[in-house]
N, C-alpha and C positions, 0 to 999 in steps of 0.2 A: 473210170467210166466217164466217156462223155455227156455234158450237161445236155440239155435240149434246147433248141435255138430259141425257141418261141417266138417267133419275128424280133427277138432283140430282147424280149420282156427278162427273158432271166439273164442276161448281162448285164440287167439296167438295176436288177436285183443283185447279185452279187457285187456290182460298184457302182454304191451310190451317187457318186459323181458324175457318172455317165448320163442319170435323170436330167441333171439341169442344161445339160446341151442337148440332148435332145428334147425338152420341152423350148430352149432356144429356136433349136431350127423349126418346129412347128410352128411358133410364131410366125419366123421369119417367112416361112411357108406359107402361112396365112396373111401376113401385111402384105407379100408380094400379088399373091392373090385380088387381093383388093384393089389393088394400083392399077392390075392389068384388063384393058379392054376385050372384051371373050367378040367383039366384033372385028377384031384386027387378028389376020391368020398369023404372023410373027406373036403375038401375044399369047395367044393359041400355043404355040411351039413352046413357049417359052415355057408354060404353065404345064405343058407336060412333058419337056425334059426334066423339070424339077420334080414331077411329082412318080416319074419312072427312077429318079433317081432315088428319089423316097422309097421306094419299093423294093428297089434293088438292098440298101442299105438293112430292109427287112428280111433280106434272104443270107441265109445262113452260108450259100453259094460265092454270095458277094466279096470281091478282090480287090485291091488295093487299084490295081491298071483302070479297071470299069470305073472306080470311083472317081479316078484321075479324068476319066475319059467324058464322064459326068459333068464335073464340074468344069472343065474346059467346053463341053458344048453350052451350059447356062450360060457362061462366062459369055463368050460371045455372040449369042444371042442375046443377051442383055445388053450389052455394049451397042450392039445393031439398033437397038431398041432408042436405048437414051442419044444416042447420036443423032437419031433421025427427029426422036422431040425436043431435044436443045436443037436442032438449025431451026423445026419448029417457033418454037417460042423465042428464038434469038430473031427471027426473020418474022415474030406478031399474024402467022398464020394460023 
């Protein structure tokens, strides 16, 4: 019989192990949060590809592709991000 997804809750019950990364990425979730400006629309983006990715990850539907597809949009979107504030702060604007 199949288990019930529970957004993740009874996989994270079944192996124990799985707890402590995903209390990891919630963190990580939340410090990213904090750093990011909700006045700049690329921070904006950023903060909710990550948090669609979050949700995704909660859906029992969720594929390995989507995941991939996830984290390569963060990926560069974040990169956009810190590039533009390292010439920033490299250039004392």
């Amino acid at each position: 019989m199949e288990r019930q997804w529970n957004k993740g809750r009874s996989a994270v019950t079944a192996e124990p192990g799985l707890l402590e990364k995903v209390q990891r990425l919630v963190l990580a979730q939340t410090k990213i949060r904090l750093l990011l400006n909700p006045n700049e629309a690329d921070h904006r983006e950023l903060f909710q590809a990550i948090d669609a990715a979050t949700k995704r990850l909660q859906s029992a539907e969720s594929d390995d592709a989507e995941t991939e597809a996830d984290v390569e949009l963060i990926t560069k979107l974040a990169q956009k991000i810190l590039k533009r504030e390292w010439l920033r702060v490299k250039h004392g604007t």
